[in-house]
RONUKOL-848072 format. One record per residue (C-alpha): residue in three letters; x, y, z. Coordinates in nm, 2 decimals, padded with zeros to 4 digits, always signed. Layout:
residuo|X|Y|Z
ALA|X|Y|Z
...
This chain:
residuo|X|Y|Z
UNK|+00.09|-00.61|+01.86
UNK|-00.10|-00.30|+01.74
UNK|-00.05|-00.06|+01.42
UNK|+00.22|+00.20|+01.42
UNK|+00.40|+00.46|+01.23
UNK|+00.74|+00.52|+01.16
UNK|+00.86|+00.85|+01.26
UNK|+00.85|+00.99|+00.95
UNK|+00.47|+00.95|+00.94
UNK|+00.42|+01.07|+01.26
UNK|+00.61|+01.39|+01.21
UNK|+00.39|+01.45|+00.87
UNK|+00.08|+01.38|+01.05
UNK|+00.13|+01.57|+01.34
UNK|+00.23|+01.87|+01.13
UNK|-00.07|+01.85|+00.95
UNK|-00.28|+01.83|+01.23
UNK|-00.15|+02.10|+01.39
UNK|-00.22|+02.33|+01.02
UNK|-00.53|+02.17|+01.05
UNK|-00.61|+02.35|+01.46
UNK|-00.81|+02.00|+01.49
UNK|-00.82|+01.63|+01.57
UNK|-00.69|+01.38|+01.80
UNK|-00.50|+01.14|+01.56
UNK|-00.55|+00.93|+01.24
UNK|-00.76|+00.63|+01.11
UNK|-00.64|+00.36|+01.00
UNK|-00.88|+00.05|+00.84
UNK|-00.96|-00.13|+00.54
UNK|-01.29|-00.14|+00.32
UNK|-01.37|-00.39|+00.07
UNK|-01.24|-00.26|-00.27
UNK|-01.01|-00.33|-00.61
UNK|-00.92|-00.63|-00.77
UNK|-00.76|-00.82|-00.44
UNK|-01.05|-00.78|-00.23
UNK|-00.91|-00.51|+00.06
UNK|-00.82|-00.14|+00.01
UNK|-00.70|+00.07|+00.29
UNK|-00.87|+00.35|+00.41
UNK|-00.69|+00.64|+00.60
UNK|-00.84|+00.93|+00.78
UNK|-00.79|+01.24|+01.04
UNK|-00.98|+01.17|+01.37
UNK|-01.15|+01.45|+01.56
UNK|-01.32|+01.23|+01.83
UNK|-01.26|+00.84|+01.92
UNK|-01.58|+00.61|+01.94
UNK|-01.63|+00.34|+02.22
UNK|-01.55|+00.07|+02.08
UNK|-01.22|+00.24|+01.88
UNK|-00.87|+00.10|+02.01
UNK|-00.63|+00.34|+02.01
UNK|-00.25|+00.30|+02.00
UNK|+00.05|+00.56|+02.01
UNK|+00.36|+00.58|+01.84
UNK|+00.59|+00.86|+01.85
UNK|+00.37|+01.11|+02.02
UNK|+00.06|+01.04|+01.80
UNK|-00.25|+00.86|+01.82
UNK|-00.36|+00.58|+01.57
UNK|-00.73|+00.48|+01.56
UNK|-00.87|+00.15|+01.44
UNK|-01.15|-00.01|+01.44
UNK|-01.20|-00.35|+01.58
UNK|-01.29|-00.53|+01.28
UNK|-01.01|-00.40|+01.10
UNK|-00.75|-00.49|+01.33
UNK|-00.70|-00.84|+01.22
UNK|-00.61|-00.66|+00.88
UNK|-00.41|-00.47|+01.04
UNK|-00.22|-00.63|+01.34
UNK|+00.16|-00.57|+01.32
UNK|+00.14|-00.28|+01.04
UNK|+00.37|+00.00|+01.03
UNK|+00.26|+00.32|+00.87
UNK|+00.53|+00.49|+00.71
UNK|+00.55|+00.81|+00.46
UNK|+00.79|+00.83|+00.21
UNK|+00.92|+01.03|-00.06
UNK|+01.06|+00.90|-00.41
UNK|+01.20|+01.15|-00.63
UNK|+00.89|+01.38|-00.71
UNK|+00.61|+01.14|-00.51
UNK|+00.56|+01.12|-00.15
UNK|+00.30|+00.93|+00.05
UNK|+00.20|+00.69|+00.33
UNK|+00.29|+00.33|+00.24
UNK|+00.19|+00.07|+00.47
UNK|+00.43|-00.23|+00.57
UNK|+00.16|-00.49|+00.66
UNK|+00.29|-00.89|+00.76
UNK|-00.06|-00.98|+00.72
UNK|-00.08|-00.93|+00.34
UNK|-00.09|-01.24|+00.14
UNK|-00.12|-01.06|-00.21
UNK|-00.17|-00.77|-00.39
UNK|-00.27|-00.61|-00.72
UNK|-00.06|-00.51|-00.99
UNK|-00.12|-00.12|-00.92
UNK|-00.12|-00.18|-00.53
UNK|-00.40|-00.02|-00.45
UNK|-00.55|-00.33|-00.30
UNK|-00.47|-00.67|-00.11
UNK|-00.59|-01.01|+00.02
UNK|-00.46|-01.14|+00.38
């Protein structure tokens, strides 16, 4: 299946890669964190590792690690706006709970 974004999140991250004049996609993965166990972490990528997979979606690539994938598998990265806040939310199938704030989440 792979992770991919929605093309709202691939328009705001390839426009802020491209004010950034580096990098060759974003990062996608989770690190053990918060009251639910998982948190997810999110970065720019300037160079892929070996063992990286990398898919694309609308033009822009999305890095993961392969112990994070099975967190991740079938997640669509989206970014939204709501009134005055805006940010990536991810639609994950594989999450089985989260916390109240939603800053973190079991599979």
């Amino acid at each position: 299946m792979g992770v991919t974004l929605s093309e709202n999140a691939a328009r705001h991250v390839s426009n802020f890669l491209s004010k950034r004049g580096k990098g060759v996609g974003i990062r996608l993965g989770v690190k053990t964190s918060g009251c639910s166990g998982m948190a997810y972490k999110l970065e720019f990528v300037d160079q892929t590792e070996d063992e990286d997979l990398v898919f694309e979606s609308h033009g822009v690539k999305v890095v993961i690690d392969p112990k994070s994938l099975s967190y991740l598998d079938g997640t669509e990265l989206d970014f939204v706006k709501d009134g005055l806040n805006e940010g990536f939310r991810f639609n994950n199938p594989n999450v089985k709970d989260q916390c109240g704030c939603g800053e973190s989440f079991n599979v």
